[in-house]
C-alpha positions in Angstrom: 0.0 0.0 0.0 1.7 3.5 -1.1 1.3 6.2 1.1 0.8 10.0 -0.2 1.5 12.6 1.8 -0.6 15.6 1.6 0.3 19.3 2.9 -2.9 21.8 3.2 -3.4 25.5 3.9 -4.9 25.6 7.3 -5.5 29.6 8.6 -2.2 31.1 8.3 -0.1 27.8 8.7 -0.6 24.8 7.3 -1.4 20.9 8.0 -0.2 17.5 6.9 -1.3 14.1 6.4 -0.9 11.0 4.7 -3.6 8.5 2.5 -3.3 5.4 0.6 -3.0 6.0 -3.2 -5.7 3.8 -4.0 -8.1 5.7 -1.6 -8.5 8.7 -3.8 -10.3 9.6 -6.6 -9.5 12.9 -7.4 -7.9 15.6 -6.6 -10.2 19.0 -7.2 -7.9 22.0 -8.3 -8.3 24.9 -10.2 -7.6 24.9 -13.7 -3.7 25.6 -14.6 -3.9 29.5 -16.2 -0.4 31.4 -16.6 -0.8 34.4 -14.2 -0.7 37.9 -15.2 3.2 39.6 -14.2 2.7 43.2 -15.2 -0.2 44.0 -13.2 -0.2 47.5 -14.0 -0.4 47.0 -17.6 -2.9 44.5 -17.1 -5.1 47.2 -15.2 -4.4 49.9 -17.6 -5.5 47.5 -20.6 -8.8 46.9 -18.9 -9.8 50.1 -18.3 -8.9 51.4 -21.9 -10.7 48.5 -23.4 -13.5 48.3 -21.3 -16.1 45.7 -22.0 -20.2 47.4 -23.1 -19.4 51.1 -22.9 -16.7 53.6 -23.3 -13.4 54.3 -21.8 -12.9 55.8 -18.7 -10.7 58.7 -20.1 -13.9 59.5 -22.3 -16.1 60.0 -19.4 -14.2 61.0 -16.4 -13.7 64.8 -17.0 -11.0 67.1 -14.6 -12.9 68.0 -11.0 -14.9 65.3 -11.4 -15.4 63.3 -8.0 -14.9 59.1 -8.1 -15.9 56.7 -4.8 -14.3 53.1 -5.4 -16.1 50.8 -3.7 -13.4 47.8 -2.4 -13.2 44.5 -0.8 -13.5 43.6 3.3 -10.8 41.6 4.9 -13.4 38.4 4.0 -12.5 39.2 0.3 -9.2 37.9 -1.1 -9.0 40.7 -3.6 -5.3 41.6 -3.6 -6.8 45.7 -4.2 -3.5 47.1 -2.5 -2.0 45.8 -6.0 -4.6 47.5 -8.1 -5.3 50.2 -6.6 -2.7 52.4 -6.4 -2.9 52.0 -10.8 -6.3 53.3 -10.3 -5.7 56.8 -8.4 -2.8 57.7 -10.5 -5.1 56.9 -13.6 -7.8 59.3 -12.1 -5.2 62.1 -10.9 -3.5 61.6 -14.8 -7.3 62.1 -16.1 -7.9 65.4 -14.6 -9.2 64.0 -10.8 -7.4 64.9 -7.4 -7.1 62.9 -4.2 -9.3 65.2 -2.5 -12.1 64.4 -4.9 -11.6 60.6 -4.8 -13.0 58.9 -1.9 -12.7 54.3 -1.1 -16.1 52.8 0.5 -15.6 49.8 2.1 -18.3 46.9 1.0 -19.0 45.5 4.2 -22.4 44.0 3.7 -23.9 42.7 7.2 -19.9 42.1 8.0 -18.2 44.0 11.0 -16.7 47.0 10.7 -13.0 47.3 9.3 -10.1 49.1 11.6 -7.9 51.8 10.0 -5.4 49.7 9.7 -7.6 46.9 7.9 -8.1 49.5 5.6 -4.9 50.9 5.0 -3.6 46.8 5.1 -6.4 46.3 2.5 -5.4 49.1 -0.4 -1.9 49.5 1.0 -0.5 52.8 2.5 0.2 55.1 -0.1 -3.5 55.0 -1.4 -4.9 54.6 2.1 -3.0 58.2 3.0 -4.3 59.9 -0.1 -7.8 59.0 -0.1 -10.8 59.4 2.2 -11.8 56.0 3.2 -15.6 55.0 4.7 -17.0 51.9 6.1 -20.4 50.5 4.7 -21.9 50.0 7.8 -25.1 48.3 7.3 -26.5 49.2 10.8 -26.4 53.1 10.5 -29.3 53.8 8.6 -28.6 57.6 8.3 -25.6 56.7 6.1 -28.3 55.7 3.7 -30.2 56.9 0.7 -33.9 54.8 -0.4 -34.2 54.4 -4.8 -37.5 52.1 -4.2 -38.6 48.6 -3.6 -37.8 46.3 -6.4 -40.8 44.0 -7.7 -40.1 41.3 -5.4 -40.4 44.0 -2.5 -37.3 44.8 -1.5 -36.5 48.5 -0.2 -33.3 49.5 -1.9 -31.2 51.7 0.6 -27.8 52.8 -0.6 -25.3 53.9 0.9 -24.8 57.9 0.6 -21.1 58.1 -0.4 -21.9 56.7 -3.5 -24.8 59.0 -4.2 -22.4 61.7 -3.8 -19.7 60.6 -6.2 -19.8 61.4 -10.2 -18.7 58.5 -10.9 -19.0 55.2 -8.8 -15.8 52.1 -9.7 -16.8 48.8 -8.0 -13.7 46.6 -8.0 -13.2 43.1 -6.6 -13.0 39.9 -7.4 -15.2 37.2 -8.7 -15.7 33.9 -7.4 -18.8 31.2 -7.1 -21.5 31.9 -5.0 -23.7 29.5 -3.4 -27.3 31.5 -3.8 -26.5 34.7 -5.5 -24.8 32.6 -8.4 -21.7 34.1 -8.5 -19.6 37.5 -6.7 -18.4 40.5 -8.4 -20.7 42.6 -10.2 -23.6 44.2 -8.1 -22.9 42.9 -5.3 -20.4 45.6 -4.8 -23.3 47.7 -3.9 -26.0 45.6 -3.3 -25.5 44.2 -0.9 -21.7 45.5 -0.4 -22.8 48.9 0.4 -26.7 48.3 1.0 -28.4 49.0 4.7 -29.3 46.1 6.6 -33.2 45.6 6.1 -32.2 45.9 2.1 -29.8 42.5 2.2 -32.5 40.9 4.8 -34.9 41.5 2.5 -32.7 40.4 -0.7 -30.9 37.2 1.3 -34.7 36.3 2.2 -34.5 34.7 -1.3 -31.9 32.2 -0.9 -34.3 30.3 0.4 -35.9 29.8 -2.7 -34.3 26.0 -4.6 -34.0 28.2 -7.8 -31.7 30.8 -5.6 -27.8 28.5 -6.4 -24.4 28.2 -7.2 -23.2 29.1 -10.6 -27.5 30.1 -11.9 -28.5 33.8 -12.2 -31.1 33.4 -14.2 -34.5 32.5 -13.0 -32.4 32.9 -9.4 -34.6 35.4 -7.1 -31.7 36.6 -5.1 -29.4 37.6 -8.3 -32.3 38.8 -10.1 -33.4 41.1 -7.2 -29.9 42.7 -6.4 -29.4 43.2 -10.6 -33.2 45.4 -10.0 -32.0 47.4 -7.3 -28.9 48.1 -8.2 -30.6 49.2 -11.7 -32.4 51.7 -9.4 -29.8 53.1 -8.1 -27.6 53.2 -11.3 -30.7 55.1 -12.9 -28.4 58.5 -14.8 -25.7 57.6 -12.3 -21.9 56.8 -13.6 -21.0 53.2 -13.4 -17.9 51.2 -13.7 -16.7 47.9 -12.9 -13.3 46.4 -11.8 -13.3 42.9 -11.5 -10.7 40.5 -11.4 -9.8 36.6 -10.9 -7.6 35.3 -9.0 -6.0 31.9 -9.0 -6.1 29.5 -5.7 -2.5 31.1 -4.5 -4.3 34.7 -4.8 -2.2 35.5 -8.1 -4.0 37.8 -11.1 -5.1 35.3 -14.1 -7.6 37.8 -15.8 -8.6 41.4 -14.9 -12.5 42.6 -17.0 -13.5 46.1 -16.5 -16.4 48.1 -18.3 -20.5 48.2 -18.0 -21.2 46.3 -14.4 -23.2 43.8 -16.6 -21.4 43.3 -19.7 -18.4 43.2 -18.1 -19.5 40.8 -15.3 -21.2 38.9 -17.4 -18.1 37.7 -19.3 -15.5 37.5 -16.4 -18.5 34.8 -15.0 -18.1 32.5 -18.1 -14.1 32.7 -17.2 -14.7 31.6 -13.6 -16.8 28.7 -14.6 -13.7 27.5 -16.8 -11.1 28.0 -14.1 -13.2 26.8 -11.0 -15.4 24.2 -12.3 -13.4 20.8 -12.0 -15.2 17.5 -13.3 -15.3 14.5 -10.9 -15.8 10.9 -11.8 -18.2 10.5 -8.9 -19.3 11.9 -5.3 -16.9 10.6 -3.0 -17.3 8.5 0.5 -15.2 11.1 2.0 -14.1 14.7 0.7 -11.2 16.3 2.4 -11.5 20.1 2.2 -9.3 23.1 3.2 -11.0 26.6 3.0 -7.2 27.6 1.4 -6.6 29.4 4.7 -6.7 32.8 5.8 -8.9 34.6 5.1 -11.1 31.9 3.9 -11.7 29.9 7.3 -10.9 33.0 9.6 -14.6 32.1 10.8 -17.7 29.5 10.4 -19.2 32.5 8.6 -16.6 32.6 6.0 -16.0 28.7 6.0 -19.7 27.4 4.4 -18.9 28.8 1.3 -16.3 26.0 1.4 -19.1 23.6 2.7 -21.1 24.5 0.4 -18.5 23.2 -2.7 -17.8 20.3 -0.7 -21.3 18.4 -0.6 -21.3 19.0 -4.4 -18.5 15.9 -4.3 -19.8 14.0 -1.3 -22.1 11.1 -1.9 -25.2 10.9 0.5 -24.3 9.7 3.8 -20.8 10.5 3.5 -18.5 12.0 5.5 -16.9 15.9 4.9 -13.5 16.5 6.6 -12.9 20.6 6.5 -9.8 22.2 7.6 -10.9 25.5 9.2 -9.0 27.2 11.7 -11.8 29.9 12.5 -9.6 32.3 14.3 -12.4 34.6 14.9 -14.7 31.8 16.3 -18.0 31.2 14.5 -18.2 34.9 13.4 -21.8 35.4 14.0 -23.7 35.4 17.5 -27.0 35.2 15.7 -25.6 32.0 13.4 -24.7 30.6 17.2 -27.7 31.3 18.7 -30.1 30.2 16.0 -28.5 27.1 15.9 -28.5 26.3 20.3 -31.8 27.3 19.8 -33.6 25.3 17.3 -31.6 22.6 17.3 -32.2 20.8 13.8 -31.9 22.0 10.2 -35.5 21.6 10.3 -36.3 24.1 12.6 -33.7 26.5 11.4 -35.7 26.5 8.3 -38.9 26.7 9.3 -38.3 29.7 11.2 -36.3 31.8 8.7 -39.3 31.3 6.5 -41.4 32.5 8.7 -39.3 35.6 9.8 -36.1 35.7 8.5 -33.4 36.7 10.0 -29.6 38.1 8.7 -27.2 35.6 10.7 -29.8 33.3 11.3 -30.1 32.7 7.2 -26.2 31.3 7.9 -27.3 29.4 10.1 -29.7 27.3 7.4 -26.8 27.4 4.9 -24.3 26.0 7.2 -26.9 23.1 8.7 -28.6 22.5 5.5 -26.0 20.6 4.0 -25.8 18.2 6.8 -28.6 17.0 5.8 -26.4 14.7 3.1 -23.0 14.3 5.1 -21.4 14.4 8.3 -19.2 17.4 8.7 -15.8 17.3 10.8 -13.9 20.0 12.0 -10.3 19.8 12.1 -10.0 23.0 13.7 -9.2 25.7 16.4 -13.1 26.2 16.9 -14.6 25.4 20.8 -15.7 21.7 20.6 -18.9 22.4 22.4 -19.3 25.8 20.2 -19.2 23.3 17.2 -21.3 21.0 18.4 -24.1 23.6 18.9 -23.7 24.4 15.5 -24.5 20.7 14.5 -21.2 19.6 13.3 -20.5 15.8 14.1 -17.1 16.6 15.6 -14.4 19.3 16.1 -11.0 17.5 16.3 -7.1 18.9 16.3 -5.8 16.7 13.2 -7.1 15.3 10.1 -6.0 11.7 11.1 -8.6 12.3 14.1 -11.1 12.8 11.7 -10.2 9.9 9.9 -10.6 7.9 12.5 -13.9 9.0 13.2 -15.2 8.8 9.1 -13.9 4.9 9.4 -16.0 4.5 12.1 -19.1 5.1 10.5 -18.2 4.4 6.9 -15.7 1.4 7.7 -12.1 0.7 6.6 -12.9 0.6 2.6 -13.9 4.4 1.9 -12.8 6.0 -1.4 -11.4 10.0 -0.9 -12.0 13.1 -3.3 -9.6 16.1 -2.6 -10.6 19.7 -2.1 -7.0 21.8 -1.2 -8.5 24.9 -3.0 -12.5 24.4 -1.4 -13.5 28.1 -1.5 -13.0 28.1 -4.9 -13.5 24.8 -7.0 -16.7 23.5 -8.0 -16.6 20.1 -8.6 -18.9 19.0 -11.5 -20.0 15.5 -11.8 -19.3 14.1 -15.5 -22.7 13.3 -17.2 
């Protein structure tokens, strides 16, 4: 029996383990695409051949004001990389620092630190620029365009409202009910106020709300109508790029917020989606580290890419270090409360709840595997939250997946899980 040893991101460290050979099926990883190198030529080449509308040096004029909207620390988005390219752009096309202003896309997520900011678009930019959180929970900060047809009241943030021109950058990845990131979420619901994403995340509920579908999917359809009020005569722009799984540039799309989104999306599908012979007794899965498992919050999006490769009744192994705990109180006590997937979801469609809705998306999914921790996470804290065990190594974990499945389990593994989506062969 040959034994393969296996080395896995795990927050900001790593962890190691060994499998038989003949245990595992696959191993899920992102497409091999040669990185970009000159990233400012990249950024420049975007911009100057922007995707659905015209350039940016045709419409941004000199004493014209521009708010970029950027990434939380929850986003990988490397923007300390592109942004700096950006504000020398704007100052070479006629716009000052003092007229250029960053907004921080925090959605329902905490509020950032100066120094998470400056960390997040690096210190020259961060000490030339005005910088603002979105924070969801201060509804003076925000201005009302309407309720969308499916009734949600569209309350933006004010900073944008102010700004001649709005640039929404970031980074575009799967997502498990709004179909996929990037795009309008930047504002809606990046820099939205907090009834506005309840109201909007009230349709993942829905089974045509998934992975990968925008249309027919109630969420993405209702965040593309409310942003479409907002953007009524306003000046939109989007900066979206891809990343690979070690956070290197593989393709930058800038232009119209739907043209251009709409094409870097087909270019995720072919870097992310990965085809697997067939869903696995077991799936090993690492987040990919920090920032990716910094919580339990952060970490279902990993879950949710890992059931897509477990068969039912299997078991899920996720390495998670979840520094900052479960990174929800509401997520916690939804789940102590109720106690079952069931409940969680009979609730939330009675009165739902931002927080609680993780709570559903985390539980939901063991409702076709078992899912072990191997991770820093309080074992009675994970418990509460329905997972089957929190252990310290993934040979512990092991342990317990032979225990229920016995000694002759196959393997599929996930080293890159926040970002592959594996895709069973027809």
């Amino acid at each position: 029996m040959t034994m393969q040893e296996y080395d896995f991101a795990y927050g900001r460290g790593r962890k190691k383990f060994s499998l038989a050979s003949d245990k595992v099926l696959k191993v899920v990883k992102t497409a091999a695409f040669e990185s970009l190198t000159d990233i400012k030529e990249a950024v420049l080449s975007a911009i100057h051949h922007p995707i659905g509308c015209a350039d940016l040096a045709e419409r941004i004029k000199p004493g014209d004001t521009v708010c970029f909207i950027c990434n939380d620390p929850t986003r990988v988005a490397n923007s300390y990389d592109f942004m700096p390219v950006l504000v020398d752009e704007m100052n070479r096309l006629g716009v000052k620092d003092e007229n250029m202003s960053i907004l921080f896309s925090l959605g329902t997520h905490r509020v950032m630190s100066h120094e998470e900011m400056v960390a997040a678009v690096g210190a020259d930019v961060a000490g030339r620029l005005q910088m603002y959180n979105s924070n969801a929970k201060v509804t003076e900060d925000f201005e009302y365009f309407g309720d969308t047809s499916r009734g949600t009241p569209v309350w933006i943030n004010k900073h944008l409202c102010q700004a001649d021109h709005i640039i929404l950058t970031g980074t575009i990845v799967h997502h498990y009910f709004s179909g996929y990131g990037g795009g309008r979420k930047a504002i809606l619901p990046g820099c939205a106020a907090w009834e506005t994403v309840r109201v909007n995340h009230s349709f993942m509920l829905d089974p045509q709300a998934g992975l990968g579908k925008t249309t027919g999917n109630p969420c993405y359809e209702d965040q593309m109508e409310g942003v479409a009020l907002f953007a009524k005569g306003r000046s939109l722009f989007l900066f979206n790029a891809i990343l690979n799984a070690k956070h290197e540039f593989l393709k930058m799309f800038a232009g119209d917020y739907i043209a251009a989104h709409k094409e870097a999306c087909a270019f995720v599908d072919k870097v992310y989606g990965v085809p697997i012979p067939q869903e696995a007794d077991v799936v090993i899965v690492s987040c990919g580290g920090y920032p990716k498992d910094i919580n339990v919050y952060q970490m279902q999006k990993t879950m949710d890419n890992a059931q897509l490769a477990v068969r039912q009744g299997g078991v899920v192994i996720i390495l998670a270090e979840c520094e900052e705990g479960s990174g929800s109180q509401v997520l916690e006590d939804t789940c102590r409360r109720l106690g079952s997937a069931d409940a969680i979801e009979a609730e939330l469609k009675a009165n739902f709840q931002i927080g609680a809705n993780k709570a559903f998306a985390v539980t939901r999914l063991m409702k076709k595997a078992d899912y072990i921790l191997v991770t820093g996470l309080d074992k009675q804290l994970a418990q509460d939250m329905l997972f089957a065990a929190a252990v310290g190594t993934v040979e512990e974990a092991l342990a317990l997946a032979e225990q229920k499945l016995g000694p002759d389990y196959n393997v599929i593994l996930m080293p890159e899980g926040s970002l592959t989506v594996p895709l069973l062969e027809k």
